[in-house]
Backbone bond lengths (Angstrom), bond angles and torsions (degrees), N, CA, C in turn:
res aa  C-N    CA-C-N  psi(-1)  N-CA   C-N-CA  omega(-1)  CA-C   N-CA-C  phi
1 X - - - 1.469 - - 1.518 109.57 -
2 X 1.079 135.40 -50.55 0.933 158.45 143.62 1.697 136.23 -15.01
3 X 1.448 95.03 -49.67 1.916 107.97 153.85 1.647 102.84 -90.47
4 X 1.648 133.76 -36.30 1.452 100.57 168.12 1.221 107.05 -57.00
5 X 1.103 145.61 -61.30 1.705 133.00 -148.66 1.592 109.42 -61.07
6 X 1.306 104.53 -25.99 1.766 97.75 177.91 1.607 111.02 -87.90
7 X 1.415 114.70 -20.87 1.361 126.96 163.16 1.752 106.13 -36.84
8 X 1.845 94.67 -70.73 1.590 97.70 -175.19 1.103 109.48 -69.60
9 X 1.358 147.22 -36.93 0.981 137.16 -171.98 1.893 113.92 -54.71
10 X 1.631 109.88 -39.18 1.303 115.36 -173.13 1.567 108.37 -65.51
11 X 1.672 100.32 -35.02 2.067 92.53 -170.25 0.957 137.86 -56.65
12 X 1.563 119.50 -27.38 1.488 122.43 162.93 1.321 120.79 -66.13
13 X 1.099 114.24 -37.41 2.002 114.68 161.33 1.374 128.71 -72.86
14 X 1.329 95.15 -16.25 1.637 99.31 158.14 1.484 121.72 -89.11
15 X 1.260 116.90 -51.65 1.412 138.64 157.18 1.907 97.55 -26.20
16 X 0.993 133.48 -77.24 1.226 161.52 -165.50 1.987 95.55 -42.46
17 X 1.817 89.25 -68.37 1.480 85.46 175.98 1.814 132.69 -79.51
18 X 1.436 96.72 16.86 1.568 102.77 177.33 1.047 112.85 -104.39
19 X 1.505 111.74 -2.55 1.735 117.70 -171.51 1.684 99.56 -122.63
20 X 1.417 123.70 9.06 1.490 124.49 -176.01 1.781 84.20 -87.15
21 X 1.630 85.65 143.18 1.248 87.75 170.92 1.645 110.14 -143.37
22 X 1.220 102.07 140.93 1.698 129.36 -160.24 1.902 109.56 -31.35
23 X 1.111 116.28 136.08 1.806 107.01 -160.90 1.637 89.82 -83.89
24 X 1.372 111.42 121.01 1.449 100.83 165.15 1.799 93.00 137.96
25 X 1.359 87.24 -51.97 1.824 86.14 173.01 1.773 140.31 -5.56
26 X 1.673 83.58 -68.20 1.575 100.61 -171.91 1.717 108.42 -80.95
27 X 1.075 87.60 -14.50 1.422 98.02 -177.74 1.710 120.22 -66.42
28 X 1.677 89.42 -41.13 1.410 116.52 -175.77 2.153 108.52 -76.81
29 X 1.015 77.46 -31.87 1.811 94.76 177.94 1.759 107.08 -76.90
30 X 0.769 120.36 -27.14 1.304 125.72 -168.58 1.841 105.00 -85.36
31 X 1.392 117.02 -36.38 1.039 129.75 -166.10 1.907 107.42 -69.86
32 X 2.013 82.42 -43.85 1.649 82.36 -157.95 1.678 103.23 -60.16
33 X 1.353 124.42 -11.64 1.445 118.73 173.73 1.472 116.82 -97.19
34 X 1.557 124.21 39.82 1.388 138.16 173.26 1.850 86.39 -106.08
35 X 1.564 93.86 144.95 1.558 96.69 145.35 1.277 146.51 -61.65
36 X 1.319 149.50 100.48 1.339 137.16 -166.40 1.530 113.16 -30.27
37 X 1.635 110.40 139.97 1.143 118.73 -172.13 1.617 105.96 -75.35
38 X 1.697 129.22 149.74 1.614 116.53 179.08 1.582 105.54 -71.01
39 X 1.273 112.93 148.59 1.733 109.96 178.04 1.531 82.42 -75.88
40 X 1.117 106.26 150.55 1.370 147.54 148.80 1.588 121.00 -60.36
41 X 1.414 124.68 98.35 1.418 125.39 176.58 1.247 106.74 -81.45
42 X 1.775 101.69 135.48 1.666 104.26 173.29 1.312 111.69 -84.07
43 X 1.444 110.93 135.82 1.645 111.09 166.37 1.926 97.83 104.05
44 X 1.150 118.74 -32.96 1.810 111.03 165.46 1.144 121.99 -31.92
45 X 0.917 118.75 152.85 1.644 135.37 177.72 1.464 120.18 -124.11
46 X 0.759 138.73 156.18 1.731 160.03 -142.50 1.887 92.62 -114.08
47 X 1.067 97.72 101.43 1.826 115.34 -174.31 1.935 94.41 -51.31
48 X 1.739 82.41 159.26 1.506 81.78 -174.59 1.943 92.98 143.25
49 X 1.720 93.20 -171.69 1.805 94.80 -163.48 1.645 85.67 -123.49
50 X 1.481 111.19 150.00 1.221 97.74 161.21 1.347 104.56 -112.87
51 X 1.974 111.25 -162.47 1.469 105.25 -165.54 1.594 108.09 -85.53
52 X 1.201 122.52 -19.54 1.373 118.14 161.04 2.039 113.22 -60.27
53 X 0.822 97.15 -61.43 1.563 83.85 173.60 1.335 134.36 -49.05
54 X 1.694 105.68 -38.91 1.344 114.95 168.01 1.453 121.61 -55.69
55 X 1.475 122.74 -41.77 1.486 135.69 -151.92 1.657 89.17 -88.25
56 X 1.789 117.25 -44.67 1.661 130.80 175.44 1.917 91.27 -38.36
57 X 1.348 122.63 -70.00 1.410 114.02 -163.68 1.444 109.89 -64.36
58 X 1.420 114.29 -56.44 1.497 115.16 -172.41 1.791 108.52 -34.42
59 X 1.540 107.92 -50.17 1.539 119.97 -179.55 1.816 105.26 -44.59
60 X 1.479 101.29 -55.12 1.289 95.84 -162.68 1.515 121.90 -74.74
61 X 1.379 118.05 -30.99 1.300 115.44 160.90 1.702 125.51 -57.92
62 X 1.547 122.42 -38.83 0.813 105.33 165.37 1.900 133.19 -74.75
63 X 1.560 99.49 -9.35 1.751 101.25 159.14 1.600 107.31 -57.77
64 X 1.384 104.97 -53.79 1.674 120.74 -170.96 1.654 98.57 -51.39
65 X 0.845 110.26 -63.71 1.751 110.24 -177.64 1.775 106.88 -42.70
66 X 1.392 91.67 -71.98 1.808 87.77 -176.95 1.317 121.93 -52.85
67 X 1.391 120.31 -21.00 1.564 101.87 163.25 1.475 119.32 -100.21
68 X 1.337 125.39 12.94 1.206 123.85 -173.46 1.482 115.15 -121.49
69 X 1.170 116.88 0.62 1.575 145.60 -173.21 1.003 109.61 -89.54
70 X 1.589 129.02 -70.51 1.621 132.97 169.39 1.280 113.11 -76.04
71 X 1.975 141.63 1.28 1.399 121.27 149.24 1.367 102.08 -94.80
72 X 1.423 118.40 -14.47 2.130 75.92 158.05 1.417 127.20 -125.43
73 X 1.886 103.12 39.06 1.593 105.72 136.60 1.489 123.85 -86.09
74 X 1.100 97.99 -29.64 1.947 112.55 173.50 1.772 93.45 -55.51
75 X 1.061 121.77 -60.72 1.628 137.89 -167.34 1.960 88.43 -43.40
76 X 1.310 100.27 -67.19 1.468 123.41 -163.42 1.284 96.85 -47.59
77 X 1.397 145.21 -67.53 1.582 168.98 -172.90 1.601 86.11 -32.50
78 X 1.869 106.90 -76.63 0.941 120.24 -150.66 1.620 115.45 -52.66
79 X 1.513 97.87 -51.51 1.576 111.10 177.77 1.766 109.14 -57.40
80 X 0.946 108.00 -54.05 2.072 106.61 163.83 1.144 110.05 -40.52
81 X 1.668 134.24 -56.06 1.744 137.04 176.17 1.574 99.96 -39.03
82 X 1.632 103.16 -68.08 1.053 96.16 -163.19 1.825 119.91 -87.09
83 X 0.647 121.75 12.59 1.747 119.83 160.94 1.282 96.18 -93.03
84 X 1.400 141.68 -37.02 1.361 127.75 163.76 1.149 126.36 -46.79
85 X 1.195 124.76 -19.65 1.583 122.11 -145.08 2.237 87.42 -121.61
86 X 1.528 106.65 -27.96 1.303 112.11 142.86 1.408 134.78 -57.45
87 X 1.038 119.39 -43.32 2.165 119.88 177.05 1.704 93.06 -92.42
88 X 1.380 131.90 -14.98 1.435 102.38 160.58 1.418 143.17 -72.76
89 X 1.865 100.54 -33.98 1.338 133.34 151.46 1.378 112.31 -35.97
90 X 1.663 124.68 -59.60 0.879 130.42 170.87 1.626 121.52 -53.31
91 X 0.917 112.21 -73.45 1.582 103.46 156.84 1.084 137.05 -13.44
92 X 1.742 115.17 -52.03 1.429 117.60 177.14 1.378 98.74 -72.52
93 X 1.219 128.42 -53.23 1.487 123.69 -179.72 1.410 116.15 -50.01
94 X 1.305 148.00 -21.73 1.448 136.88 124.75 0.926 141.54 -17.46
95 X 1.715 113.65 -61.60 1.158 151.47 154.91 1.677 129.68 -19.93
96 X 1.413 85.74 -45.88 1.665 125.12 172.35 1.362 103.42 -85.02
97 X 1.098 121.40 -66.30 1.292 122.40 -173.17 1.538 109.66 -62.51
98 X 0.961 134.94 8.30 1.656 121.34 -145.45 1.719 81.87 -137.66
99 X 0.980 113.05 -34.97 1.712 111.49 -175.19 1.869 101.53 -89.46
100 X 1.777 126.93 -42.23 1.081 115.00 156.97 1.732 125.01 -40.96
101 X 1.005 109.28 -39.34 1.811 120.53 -166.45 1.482 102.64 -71.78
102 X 1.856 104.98 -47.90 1.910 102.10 -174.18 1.165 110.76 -94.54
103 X 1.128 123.84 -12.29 1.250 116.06 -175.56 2.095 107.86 101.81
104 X 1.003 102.70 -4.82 1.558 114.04 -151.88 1.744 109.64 -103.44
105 X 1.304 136.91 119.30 1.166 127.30 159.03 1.538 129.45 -55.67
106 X 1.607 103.63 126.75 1.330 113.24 -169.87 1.514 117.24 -105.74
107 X 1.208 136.89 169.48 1.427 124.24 172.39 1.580 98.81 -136.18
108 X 1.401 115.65 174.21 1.510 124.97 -173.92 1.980 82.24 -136.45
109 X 1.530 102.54 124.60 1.330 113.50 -176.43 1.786 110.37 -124.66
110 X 1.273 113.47 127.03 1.220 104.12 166.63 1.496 113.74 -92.18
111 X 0.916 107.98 162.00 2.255 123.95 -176.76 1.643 91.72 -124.95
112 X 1.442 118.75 92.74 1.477 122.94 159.67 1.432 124.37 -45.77
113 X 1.601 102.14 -32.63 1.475 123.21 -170.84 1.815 109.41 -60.19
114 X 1.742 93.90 -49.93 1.464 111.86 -161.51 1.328 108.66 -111.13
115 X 1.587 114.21 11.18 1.453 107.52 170.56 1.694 107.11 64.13
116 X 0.888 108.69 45.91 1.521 97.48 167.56 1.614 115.55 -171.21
117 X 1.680 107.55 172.04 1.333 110.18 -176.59 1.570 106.31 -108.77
118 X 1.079 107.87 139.15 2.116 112.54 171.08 0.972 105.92 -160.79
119 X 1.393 105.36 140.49 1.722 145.93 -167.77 1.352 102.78 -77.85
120 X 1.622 124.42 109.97 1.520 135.61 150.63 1.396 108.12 -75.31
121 X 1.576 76.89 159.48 2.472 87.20 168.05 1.697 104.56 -154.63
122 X 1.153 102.48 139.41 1.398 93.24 173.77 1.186 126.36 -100.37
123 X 1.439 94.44 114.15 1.808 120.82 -170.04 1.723 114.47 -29.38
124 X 0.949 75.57 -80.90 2.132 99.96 -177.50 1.255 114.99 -113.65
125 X 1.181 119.49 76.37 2.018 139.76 -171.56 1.539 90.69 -57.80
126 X 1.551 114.76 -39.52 2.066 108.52 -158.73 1.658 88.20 -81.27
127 X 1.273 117.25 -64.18 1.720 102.29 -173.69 1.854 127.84 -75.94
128 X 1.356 100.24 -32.68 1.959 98.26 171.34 2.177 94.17 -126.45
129 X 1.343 88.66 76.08 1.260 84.27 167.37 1.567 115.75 -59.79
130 X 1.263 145.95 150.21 1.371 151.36 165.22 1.670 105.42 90.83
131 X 0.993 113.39 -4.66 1.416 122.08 -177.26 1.574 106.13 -72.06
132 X 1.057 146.10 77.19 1.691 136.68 142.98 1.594 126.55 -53.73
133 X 1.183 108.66 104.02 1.720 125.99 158.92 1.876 105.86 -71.41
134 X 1.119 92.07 149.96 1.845 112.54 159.41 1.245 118.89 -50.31
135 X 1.325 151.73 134.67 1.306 146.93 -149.35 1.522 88.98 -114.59
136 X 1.193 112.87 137.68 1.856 114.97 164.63 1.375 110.27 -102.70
137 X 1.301 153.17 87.62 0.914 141.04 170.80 1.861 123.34 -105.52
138 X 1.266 102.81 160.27 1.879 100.82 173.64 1.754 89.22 -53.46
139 X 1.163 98.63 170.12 1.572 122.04 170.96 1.668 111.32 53.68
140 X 1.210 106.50 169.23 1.843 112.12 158.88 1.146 115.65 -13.16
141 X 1.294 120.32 116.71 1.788 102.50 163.17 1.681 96.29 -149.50
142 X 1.257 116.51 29.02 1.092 138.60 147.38 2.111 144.13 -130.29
143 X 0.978 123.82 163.55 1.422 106.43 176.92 1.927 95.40 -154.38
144 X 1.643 83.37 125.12 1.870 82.04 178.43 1.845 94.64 -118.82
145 X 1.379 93.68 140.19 1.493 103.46 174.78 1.215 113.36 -75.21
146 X 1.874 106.61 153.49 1.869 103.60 172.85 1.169 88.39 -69.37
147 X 1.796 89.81 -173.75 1.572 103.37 153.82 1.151 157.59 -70.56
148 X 1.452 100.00 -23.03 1.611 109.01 170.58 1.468 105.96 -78.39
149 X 1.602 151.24 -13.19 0.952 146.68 161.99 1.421 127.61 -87.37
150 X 1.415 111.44 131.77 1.837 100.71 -166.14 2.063 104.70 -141.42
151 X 0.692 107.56 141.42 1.607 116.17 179.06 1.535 130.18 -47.73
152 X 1.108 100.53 73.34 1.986 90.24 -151.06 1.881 84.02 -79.81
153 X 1.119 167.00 72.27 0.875 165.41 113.60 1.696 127.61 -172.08
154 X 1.589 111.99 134.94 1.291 97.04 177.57 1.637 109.84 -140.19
155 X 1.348 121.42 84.60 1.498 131.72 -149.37 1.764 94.93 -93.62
156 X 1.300 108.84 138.91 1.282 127.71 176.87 2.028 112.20 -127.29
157 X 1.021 116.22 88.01 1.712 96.51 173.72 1.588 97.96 70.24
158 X 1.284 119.58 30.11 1.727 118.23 -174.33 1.166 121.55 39.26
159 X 1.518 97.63 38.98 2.005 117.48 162.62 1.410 107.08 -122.35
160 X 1.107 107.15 144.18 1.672 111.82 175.13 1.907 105.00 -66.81
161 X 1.228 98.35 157.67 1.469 97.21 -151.73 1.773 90.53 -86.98
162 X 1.324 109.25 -9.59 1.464 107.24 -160.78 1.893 96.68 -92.18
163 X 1.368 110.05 -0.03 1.436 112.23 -149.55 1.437 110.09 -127.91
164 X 1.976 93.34 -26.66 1.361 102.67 177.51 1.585 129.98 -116.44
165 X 1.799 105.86 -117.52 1.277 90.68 170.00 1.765 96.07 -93.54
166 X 1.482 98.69 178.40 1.747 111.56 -174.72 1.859 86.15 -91.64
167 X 1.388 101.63 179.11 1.200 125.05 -149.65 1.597 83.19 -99.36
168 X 1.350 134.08 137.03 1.309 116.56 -158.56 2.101 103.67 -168.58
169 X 1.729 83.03 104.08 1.780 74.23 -171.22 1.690 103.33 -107.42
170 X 1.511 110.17 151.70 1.994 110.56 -161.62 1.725 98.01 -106.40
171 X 1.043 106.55 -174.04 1.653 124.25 -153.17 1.689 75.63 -72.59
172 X 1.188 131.75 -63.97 1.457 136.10 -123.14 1.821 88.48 -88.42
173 X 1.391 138.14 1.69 1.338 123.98 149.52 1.563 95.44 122.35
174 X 1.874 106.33 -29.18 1.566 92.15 171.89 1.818 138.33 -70.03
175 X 1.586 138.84 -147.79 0.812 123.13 -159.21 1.336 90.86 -164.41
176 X 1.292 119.45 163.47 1.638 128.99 149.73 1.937 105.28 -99.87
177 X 1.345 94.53 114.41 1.392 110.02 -174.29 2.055 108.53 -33.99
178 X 0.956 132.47 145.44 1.318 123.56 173.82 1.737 95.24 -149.96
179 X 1.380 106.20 176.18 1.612 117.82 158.43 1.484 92.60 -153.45
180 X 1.395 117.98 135.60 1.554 114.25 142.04 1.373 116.47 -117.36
181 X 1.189 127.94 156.41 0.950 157.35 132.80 1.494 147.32 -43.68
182 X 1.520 110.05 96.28 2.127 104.57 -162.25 1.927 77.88 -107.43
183 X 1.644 75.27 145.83 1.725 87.66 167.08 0.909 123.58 -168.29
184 X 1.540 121.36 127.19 1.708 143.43 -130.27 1.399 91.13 -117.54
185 X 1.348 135.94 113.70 1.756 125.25 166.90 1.509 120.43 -63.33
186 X 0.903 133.74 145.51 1.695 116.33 0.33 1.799 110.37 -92.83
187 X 1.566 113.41 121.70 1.444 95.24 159.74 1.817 124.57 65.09
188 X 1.906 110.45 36.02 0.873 107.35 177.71 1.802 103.10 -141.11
189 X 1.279 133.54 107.81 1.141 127.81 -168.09 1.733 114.83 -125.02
190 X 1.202 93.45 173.14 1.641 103.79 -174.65 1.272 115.41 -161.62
191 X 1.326 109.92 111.02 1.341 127.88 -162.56 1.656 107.13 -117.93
192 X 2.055 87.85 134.02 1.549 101.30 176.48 1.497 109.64 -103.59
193 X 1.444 99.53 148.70 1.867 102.49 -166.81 1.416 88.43 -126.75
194 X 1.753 112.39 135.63 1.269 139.50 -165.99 1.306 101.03 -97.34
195 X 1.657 142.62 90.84 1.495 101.27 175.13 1.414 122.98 -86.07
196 X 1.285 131.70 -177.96 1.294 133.54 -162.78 1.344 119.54 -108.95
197 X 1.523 107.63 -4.47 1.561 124.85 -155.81 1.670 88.31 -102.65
198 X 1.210 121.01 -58.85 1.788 137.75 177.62 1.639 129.64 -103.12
199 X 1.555 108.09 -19.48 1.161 100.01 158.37 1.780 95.54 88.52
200 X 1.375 97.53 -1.59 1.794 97.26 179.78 1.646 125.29 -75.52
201 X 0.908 137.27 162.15 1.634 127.54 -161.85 1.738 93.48 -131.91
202 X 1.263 101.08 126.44 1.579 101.22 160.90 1.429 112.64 -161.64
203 X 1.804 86.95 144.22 1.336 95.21 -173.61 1.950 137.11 -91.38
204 X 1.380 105.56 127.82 1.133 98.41 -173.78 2.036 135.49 -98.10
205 X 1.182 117.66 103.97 2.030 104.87 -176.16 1.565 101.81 -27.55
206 X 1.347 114.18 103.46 1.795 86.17 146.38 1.935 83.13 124.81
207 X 1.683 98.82 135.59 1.447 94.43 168.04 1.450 139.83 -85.86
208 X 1.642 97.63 130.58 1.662 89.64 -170.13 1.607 106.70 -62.40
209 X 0.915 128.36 9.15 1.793 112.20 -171.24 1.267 111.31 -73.83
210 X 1.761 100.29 -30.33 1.616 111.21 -176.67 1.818 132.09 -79.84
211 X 1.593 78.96 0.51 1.525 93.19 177.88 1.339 109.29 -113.36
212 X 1.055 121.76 -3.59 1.621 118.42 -171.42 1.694 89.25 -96.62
């Protein structure tokens, strides 16, 4: 009787120590289902720009600007010359056409004053012969230059047009020979050539003065 009772008495303290479990254990169990931590590099740095790098770009864009700024205002100039030197062409080719159709001599006039080109005709040849009025027509029948583009020549019969005769095309399709001259700074021009045979206008890159 006597060894059962110390029997029961022992099982719960035995019981007790078969179910203790080691300090640290769960702790250790818990971990292995964390993601591994990143190693740590010695000597890394914390991403980002410093002030040398910063001041490195600022420099280079503003090189980039200064050379890329004045070739495409030069670009800009140039392309204005030359679409100018296109709607003047055009003009004369009106010009032509407009004196074939009435029968009537027309002229192509520049206005130094107002920057621009417009088409005369002469109204009534039998009573104010030489007389040219302003032409009213549908569409364009003028062309005013910007500012950065300016007229460096306006040759009539190898007279200045301002000095001589006006630019002046007749019923029958011919012309009084002319060239002008559009020119965009610095040193980029485009010149229209009048011929005398047809009265046709075309435009050429590049100034004729230097080829004649």
């Amino acid at each position: 009787m006597c060894n059962m009772m110390r029997e029961q008495l022992r099982e719960p303290h035995s019981w007790a120590e078969s179910k203790a479990v080691p300090c640290g254990s769960s702790h250790r169990r818990a971990r292995a289902f964390l993601p591994p931590r990143p190693a740590r590099v010695v000597g890394a740095r914390e991403t980002g720009f410093t002030l040398v790098e910063l001041s490195l770009v600022t420099l280079l864009i503003v090189v980039l600007a200064a050379v890329t700024v004045p070739a495409f205002a030069g670009f800009w100039r140039a392309s204005q010359a030359r679409t100018c030197a296109w709607h003047v062409a055009t003009l004369a080719r009106r010009a032509r056409d407009y004196s074939i159709c009435r029968g009537l001599r027309t002229s192509l006039d520049y206005d130094s004053e107002g920057r621009r080109f417009r088409l005369t005709a002469e109204s009534d040849p039998a009573n104010a012969p030489g007389q040219f009025d302003e032409l009213r027509l549908a569409g364009a029948q003028t062309v005013t230059l910007p500012d950065d583009v300016e007229v460096a020549d306006f040759v009539v019969e190898g007279q200045a047009a301002d000095q001589g005769l006006p630019l002046v095309f007749f019923p029958d399709g011919q012309a009084l020979q002319a060239e002008i001259v559009i020119e965009a700074q610095p040193d980029r021009f485009f010149s229209i050539e009048i011929s005398p045979l047809t009265g046709q206008a075309k435009v050429v890159e590049g100034d004729v003065r230097a080829q004649q």
